[in-house]
mmCIF file of the N, C-alpha and C atoms, coordinates in Angstrom:
data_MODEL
# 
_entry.id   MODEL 
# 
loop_
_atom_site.group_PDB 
_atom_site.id 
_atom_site.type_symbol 
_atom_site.label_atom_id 
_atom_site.label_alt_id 
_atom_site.label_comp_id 
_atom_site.label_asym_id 
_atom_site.label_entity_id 
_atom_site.label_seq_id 
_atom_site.pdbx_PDB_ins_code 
_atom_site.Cartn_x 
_atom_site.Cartn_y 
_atom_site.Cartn_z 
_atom_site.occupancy 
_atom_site.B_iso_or_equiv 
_atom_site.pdbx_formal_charge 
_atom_site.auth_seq_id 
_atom_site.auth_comp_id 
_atom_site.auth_asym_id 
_atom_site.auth_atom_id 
_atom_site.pdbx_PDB_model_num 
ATOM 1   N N  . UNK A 1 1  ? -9.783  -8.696  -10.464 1.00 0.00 ? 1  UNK A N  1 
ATOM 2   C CA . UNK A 1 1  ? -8.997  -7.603  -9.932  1.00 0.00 ? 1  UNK A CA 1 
ATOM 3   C C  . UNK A 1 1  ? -7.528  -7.881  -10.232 1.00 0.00 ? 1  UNK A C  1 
ATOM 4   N N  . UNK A 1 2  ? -6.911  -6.989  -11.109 1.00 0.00 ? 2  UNK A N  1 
ATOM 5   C CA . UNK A 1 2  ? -5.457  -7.378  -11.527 1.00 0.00 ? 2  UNK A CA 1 
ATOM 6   C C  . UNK A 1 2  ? -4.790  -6.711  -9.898  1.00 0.00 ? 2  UNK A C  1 
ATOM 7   N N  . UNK A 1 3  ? -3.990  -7.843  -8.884  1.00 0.00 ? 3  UNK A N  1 
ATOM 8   C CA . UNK A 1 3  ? -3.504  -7.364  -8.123  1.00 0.00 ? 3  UNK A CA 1 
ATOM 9   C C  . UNK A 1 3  ? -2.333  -6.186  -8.192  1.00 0.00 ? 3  UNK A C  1 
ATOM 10  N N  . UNK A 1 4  ? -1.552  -6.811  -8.846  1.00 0.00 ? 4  UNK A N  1 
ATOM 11  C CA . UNK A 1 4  ? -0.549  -5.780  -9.310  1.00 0.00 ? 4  UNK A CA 1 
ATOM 12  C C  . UNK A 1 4  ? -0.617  -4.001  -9.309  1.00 0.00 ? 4  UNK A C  1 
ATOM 13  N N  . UNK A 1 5  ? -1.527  -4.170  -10.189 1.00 0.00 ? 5  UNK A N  1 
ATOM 14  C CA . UNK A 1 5  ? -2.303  -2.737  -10.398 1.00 0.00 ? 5  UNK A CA 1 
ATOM 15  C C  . UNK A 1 5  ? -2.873  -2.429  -9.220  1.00 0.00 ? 5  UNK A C  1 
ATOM 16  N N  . UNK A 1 6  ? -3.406  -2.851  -8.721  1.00 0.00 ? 6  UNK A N  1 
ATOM 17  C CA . UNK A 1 6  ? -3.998  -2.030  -6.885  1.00 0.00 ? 6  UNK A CA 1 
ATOM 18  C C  . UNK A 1 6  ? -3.118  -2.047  -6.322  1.00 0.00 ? 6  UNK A C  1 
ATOM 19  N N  . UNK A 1 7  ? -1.909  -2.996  -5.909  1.00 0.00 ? 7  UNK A N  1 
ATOM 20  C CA . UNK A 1 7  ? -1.045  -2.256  -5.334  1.00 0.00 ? 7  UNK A CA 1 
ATOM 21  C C  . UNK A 1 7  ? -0.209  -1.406  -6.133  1.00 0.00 ? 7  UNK A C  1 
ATOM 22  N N  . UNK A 1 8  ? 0.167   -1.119  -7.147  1.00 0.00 ? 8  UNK A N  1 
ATOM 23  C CA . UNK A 1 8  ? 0.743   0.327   -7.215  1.00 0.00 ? 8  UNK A CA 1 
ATOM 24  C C  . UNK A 1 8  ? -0.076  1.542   -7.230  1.00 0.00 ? 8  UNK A C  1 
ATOM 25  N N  . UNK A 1 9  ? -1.539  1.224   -7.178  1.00 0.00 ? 9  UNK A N  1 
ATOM 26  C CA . UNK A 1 9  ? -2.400  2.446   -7.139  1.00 0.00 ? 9  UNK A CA 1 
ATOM 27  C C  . UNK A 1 9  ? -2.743  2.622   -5.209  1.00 0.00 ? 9  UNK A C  1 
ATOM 28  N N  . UNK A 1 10 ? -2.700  1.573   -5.151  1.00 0.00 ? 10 UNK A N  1 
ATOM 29  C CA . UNK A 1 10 ? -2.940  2.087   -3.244  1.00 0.00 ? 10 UNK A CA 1 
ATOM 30  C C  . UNK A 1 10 ? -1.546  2.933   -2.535  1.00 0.00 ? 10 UNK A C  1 
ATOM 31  N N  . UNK A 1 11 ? 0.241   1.828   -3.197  1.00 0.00 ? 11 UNK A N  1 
ATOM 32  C CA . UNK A 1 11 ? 0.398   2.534   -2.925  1.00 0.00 ? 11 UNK A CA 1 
ATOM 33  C C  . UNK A 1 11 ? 0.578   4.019   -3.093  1.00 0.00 ? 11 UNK A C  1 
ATOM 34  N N  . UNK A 1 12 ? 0.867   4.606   -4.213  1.00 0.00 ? 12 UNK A N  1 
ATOM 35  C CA . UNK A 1 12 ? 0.530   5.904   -5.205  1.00 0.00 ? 12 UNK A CA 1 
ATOM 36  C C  . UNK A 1 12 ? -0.276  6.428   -3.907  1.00 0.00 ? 12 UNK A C  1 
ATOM 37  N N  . UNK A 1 13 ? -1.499  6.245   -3.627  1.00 0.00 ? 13 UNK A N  1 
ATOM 38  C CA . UNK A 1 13 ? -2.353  6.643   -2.782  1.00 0.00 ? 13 UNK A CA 1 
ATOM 39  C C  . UNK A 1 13 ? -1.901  6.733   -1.200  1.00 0.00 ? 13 UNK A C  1 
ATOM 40  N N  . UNK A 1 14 ? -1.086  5.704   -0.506  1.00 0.00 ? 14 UNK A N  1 
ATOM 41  C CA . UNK A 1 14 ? -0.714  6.397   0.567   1.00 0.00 ? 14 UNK A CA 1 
ATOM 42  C C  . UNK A 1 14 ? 0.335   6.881   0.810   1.00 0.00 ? 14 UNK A C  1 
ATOM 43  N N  . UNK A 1 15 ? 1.576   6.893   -0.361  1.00 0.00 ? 15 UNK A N  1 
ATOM 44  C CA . UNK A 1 15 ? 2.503   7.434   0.061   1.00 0.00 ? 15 UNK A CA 1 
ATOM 45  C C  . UNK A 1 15 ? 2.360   9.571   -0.388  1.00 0.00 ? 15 UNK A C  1 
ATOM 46  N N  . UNK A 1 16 ? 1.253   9.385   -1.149  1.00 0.00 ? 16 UNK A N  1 
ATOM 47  C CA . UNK A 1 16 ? 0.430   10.949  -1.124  1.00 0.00 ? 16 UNK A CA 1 
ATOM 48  C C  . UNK A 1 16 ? -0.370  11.977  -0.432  1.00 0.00 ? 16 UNK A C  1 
ATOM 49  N N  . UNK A 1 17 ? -0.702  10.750  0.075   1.00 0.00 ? 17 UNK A N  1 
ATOM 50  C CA . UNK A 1 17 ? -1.540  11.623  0.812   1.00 0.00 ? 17 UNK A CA 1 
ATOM 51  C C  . UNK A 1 17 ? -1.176  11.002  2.677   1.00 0.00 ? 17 UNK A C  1 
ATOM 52  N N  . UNK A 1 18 ? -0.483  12.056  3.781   1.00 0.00 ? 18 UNK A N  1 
ATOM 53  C CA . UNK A 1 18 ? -0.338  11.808  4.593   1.00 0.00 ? 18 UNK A CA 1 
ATOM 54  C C  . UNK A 1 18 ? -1.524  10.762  5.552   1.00 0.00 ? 18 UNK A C  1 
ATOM 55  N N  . UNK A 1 19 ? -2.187  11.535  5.728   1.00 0.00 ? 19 UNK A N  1 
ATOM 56  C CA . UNK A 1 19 ? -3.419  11.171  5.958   1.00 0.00 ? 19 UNK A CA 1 
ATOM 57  C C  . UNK A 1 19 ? -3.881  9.586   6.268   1.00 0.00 ? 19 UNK A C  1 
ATOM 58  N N  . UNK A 1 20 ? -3.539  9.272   4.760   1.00 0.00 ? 20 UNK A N  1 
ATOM 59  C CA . UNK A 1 20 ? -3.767  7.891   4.485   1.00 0.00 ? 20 UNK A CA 1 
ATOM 60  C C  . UNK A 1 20 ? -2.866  7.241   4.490   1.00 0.00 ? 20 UNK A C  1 
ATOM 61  N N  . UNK A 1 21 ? -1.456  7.998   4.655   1.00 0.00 ? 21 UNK A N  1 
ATOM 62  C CA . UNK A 1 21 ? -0.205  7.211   5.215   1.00 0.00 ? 21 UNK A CA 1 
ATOM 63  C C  . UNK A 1 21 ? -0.256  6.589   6.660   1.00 0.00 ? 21 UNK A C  1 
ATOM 64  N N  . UNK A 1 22 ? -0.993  7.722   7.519   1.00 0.00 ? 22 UNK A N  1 
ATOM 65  C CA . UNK A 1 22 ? -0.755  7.540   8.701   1.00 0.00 ? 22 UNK A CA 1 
ATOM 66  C C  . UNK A 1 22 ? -1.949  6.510   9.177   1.00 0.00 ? 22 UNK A C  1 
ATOM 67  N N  . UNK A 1 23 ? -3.217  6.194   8.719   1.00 0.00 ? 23 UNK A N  1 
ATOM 68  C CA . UNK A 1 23 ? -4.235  5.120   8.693   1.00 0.00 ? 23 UNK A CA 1 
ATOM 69  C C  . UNK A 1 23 ? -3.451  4.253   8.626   1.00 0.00 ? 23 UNK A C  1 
ATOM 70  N N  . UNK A 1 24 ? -2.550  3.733   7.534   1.00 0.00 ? 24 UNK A N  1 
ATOM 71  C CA . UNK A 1 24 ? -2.103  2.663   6.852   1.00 0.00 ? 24 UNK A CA 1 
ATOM 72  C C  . UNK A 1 24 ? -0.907  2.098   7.949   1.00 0.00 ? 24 UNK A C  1 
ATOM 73  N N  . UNK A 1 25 ? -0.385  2.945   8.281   1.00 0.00 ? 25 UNK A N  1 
ATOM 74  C CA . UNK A 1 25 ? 0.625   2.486   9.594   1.00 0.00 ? 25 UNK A CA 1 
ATOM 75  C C  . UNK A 1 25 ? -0.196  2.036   10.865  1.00 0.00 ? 25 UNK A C  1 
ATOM 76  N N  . UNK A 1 26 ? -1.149  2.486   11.045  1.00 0.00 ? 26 UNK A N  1 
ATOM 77  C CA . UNK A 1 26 ? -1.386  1.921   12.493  1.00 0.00 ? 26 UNK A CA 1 
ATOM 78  C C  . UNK A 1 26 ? -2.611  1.053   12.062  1.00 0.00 ? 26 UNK A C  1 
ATOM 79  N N  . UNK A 1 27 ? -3.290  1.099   10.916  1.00 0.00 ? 27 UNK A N  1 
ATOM 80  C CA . UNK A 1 27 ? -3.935  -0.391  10.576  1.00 0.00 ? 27 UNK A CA 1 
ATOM 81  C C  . UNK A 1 27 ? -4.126  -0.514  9.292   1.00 0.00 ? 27 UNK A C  1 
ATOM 82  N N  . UNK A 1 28 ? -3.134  -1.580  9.071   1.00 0.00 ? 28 UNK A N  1 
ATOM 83  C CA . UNK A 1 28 ? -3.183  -1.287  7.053   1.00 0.00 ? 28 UNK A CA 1 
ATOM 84  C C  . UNK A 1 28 ? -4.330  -2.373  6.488   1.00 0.00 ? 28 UNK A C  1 
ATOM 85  N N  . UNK A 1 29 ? -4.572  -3.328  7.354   1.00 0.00 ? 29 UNK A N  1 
ATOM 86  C CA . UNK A 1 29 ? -5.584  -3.719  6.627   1.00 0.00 ? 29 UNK A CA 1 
ATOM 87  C C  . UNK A 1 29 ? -6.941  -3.274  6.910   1.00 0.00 ? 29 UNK A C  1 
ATOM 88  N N  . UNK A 1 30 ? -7.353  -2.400  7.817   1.00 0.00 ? 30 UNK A N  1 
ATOM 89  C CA . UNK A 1 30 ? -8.809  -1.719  7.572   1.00 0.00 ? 30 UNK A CA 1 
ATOM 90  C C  . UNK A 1 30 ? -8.734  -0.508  6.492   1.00 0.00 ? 30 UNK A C  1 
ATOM 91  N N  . UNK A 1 31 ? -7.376  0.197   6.780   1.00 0.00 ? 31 UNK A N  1 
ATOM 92  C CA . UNK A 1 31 ? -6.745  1.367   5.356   1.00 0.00 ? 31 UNK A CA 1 
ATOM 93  C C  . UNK A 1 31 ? -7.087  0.717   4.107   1.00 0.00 ? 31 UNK A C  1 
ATOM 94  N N  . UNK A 1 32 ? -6.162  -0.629  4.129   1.00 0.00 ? 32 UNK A N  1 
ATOM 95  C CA . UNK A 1 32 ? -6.424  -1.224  2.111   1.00 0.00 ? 32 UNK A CA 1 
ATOM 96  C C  . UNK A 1 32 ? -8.014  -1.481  2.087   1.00 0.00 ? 32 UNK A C  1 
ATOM 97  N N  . UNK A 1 33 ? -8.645  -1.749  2.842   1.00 0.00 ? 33 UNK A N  1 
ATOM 98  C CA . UNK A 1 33 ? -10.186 -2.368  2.384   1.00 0.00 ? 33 UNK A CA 1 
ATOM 99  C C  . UNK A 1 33 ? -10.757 -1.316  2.625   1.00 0.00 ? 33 UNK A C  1 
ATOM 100 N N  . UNK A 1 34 ? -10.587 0.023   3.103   1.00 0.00 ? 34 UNK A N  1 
ATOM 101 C CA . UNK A 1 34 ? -11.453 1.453   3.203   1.00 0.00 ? 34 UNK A CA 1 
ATOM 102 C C  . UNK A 1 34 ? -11.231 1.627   1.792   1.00 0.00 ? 34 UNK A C  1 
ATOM 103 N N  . UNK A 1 35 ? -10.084 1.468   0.997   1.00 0.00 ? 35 UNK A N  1 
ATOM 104 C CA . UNK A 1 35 ? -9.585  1.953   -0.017  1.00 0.00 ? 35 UNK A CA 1 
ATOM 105 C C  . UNK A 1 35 ? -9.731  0.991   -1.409  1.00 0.00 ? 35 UNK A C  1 
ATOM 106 N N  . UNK A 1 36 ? -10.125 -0.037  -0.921  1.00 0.00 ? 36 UNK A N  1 
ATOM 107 C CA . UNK A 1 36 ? -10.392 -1.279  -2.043  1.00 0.00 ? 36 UNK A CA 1 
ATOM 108 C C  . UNK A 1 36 ? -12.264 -0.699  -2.095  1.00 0.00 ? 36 UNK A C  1 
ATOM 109 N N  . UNK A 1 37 ? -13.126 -0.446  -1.186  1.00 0.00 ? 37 UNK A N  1 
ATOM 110 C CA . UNK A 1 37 ? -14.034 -0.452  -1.129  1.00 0.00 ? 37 UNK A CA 1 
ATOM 111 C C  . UNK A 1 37 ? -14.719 -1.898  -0.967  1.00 0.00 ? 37 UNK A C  1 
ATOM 112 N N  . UNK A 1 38 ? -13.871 -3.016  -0.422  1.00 0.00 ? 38 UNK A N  1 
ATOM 113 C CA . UNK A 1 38 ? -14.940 -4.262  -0.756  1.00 0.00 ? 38 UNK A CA 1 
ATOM 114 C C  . UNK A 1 38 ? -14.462 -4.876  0.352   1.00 0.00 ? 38 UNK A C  1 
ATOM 115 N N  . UNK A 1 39 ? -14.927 -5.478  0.621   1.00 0.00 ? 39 UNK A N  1 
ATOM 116 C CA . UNK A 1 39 ? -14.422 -6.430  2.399   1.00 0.00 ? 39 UNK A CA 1 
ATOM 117 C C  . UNK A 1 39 ? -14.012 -7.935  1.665   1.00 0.00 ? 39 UNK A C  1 
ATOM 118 N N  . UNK A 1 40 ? -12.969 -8.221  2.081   1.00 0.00 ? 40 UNK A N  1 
ATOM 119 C CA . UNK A 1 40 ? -11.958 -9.380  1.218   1.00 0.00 ? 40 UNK A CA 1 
ATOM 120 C C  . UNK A 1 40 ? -11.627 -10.255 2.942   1.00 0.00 ? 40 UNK A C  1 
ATOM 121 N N  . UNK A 1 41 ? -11.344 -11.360 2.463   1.00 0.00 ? 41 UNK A N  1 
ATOM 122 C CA . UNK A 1 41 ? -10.786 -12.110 3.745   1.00 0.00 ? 41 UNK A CA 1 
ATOM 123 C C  . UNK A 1 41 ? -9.094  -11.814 3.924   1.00 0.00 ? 41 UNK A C  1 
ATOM 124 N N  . UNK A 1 42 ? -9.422  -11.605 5.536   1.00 0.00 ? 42 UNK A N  1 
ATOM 125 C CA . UNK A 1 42 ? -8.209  -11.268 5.840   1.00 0.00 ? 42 UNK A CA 1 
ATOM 126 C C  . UNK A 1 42 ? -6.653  -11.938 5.406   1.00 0.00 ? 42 UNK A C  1 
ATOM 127 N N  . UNK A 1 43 ? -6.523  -12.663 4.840   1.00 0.00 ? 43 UNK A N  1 
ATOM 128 C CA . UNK A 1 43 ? -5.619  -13.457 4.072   1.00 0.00 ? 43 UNK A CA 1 
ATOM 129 C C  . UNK A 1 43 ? -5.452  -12.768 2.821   1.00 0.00 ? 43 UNK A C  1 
ATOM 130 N N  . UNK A 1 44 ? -6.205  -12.555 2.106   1.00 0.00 ? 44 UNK A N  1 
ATOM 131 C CA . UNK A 1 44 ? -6.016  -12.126 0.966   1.00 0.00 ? 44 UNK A CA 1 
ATOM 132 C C  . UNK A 1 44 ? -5.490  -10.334 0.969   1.00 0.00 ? 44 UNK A C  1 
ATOM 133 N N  . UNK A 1 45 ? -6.314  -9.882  2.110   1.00 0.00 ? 45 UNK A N  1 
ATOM 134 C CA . UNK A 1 45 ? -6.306  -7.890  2.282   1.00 0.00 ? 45 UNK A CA 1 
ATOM 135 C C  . UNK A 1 45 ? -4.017  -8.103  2.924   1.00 0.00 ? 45 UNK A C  1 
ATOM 136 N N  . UNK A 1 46 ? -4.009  -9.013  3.943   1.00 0.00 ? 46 UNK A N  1 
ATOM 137 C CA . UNK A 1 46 ? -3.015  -9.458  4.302   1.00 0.00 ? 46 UNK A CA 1 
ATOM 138 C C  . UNK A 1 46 ? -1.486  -9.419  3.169   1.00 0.00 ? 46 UNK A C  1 
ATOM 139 N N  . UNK A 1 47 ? -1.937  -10.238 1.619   1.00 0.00 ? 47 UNK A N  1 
ATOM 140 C CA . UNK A 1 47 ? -1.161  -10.128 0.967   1.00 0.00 ? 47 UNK A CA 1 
ATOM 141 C C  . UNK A 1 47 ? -0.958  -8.950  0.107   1.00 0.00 ? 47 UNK A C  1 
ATOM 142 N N  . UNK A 1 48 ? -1.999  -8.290  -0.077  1.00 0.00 ? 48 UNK A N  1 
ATOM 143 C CA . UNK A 1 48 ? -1.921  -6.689  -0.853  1.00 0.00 ? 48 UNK A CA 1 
ATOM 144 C C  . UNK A 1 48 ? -0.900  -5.955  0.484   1.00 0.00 ? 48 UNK A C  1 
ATOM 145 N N  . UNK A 1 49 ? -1.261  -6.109  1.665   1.00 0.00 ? 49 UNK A N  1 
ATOM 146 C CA . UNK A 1 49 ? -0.606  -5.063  2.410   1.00 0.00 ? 49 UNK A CA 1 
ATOM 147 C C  . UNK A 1 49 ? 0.574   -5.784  2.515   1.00 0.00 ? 49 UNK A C  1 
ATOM 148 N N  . UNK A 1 50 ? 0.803   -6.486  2.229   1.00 0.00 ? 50 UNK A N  1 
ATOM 149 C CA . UNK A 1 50 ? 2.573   -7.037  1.977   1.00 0.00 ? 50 UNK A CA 1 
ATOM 150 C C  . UNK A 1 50 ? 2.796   -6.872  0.626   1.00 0.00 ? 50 UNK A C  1 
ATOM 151 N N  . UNK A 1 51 ? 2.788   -6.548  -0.351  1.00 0.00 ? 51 UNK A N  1 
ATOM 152 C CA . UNK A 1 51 ? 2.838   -5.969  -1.481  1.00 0.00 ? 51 UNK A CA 1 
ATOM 153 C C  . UNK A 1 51 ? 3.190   -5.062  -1.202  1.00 0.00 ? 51 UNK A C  1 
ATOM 154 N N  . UNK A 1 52 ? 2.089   -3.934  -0.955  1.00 0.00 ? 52 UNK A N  1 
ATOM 155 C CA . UNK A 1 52 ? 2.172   -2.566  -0.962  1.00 0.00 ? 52 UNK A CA 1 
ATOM 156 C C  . UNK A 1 52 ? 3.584   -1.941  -0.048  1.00 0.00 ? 52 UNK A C  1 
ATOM 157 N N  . UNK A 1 53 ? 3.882   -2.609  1.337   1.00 0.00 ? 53 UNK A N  1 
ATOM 158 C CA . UNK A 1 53 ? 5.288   -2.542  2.111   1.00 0.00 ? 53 UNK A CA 1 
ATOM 159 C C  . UNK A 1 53 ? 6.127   -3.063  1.234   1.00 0.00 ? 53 UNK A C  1 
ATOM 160 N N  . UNK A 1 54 ? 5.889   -3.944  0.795   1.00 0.00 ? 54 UNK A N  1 
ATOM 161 C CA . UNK A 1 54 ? 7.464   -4.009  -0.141  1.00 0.00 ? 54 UNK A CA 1 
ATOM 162 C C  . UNK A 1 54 ? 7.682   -2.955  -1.173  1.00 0.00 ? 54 UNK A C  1 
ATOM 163 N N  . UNK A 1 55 ? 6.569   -2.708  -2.017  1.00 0.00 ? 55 UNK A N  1 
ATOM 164 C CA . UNK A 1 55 ? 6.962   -1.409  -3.114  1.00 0.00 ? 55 UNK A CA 1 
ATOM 165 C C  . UNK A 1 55 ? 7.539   -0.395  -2.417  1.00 0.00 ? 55 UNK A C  1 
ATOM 166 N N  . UNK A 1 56 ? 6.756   0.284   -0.979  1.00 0.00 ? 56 UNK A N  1 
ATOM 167 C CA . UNK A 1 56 ? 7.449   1.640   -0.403  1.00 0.00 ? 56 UNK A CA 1 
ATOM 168 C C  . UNK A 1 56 ? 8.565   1.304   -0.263  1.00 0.00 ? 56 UNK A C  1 
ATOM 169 N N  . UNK A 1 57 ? 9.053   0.221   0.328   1.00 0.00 ? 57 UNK A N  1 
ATOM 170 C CA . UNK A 1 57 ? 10.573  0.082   0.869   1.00 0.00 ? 57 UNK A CA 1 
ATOM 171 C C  . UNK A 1 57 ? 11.716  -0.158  -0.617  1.00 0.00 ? 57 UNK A C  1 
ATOM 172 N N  . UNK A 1 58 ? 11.124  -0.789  -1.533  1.00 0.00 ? 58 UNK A N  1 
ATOM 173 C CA . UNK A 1 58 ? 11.785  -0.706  -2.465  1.00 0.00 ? 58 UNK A CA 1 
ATOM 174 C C  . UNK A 1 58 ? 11.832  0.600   -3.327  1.00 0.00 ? 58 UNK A C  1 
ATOM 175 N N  . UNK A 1 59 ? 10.843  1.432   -2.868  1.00 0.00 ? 59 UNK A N  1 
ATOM 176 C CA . UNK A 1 59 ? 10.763  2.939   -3.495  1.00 0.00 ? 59 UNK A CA 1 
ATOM 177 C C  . UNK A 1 59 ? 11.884  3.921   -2.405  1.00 0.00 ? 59 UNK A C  1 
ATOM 178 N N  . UNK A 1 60 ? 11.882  3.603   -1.471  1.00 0.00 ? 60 UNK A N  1 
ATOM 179 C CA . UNK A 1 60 ? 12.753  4.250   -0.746  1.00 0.00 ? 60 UNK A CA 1 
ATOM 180 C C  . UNK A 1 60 ? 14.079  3.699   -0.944  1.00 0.00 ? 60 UNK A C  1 
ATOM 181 N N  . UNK A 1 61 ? 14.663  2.864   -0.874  1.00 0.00 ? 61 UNK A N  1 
ATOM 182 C CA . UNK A 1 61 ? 16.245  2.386   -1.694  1.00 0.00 ? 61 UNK A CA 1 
ATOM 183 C C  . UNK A 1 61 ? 16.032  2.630   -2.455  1.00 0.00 ? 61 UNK A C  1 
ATOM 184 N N  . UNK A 1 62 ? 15.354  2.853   -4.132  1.00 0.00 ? 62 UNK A N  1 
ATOM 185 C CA . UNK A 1 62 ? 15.971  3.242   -5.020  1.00 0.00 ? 62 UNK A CA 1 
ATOM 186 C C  . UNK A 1 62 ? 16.267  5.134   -4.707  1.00 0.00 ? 62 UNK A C  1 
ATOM 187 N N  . UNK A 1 63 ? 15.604  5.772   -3.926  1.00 0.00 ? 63 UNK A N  1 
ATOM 188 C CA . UNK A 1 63 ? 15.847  6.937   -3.815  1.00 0.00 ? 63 UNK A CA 1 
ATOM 189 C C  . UNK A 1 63 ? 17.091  7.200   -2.727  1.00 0.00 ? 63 UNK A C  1 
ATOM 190 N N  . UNK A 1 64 ? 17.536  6.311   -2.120  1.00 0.00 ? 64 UNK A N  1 
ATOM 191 C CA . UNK A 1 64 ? 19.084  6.160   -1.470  1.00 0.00 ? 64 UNK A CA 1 
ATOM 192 C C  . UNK A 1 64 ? 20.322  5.934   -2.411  1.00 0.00 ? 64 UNK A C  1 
ATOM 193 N N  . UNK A 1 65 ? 19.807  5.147   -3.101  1.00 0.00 ? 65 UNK A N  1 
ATOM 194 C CA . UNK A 1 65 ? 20.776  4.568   -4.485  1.00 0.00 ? 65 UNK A CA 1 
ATOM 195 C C  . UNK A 1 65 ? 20.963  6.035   -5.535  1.00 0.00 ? 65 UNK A C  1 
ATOM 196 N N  . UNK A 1 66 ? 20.348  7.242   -4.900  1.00 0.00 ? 66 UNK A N  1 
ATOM 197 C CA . UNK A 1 66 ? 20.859  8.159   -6.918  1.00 0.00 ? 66 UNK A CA 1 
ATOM 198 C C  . UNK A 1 66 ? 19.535  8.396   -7.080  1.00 0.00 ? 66 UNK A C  1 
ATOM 199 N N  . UNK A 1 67 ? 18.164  8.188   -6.976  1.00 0.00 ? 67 UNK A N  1 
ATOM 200 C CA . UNK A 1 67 ? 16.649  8.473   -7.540  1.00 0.00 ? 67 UNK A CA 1 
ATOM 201 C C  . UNK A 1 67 ? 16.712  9.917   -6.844  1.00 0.00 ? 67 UNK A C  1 
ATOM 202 N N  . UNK A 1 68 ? 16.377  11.353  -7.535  1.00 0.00 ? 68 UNK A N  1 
ATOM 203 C CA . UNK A 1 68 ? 16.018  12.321  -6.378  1.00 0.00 ? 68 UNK A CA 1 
ATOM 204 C C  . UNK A 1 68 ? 14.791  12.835  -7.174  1.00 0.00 ? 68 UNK A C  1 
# 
């Protein structure tokens, strides 16, 4: 599983669809493994969902910085 690539496709996926935004906020690691389809140890589901928070937040400053 190239990590990289799932997290920019999960996040792609929840910052689209509300829905799955709002799963992902109040439990992101049952959200990423609904969405991985595979049950991973919590350590590992742990570091995708710290991935995936850092891309949104770094997607949101660049759209403060001039991105519209």
């Amino acid at each position: 599983m190239d990590i990289k690539a799932k997290i920019s496709e999960l996040t792609d996926k929840i910052k689209n669809d509300k829905d799955i935004g709002k799963k992902f906020q109040a439990d992101p690691v049952s959200t990423v493994e609904g969405l991985l389809g595979v049950d991973l140890p919590n350590d590992q589901v742990e570091k995708i969902v710290d991935g995936i928070k850092a891309k949104i937040s770094l997607d949101k400053l660049g759209g403060l910085f001039g991105k519209k």
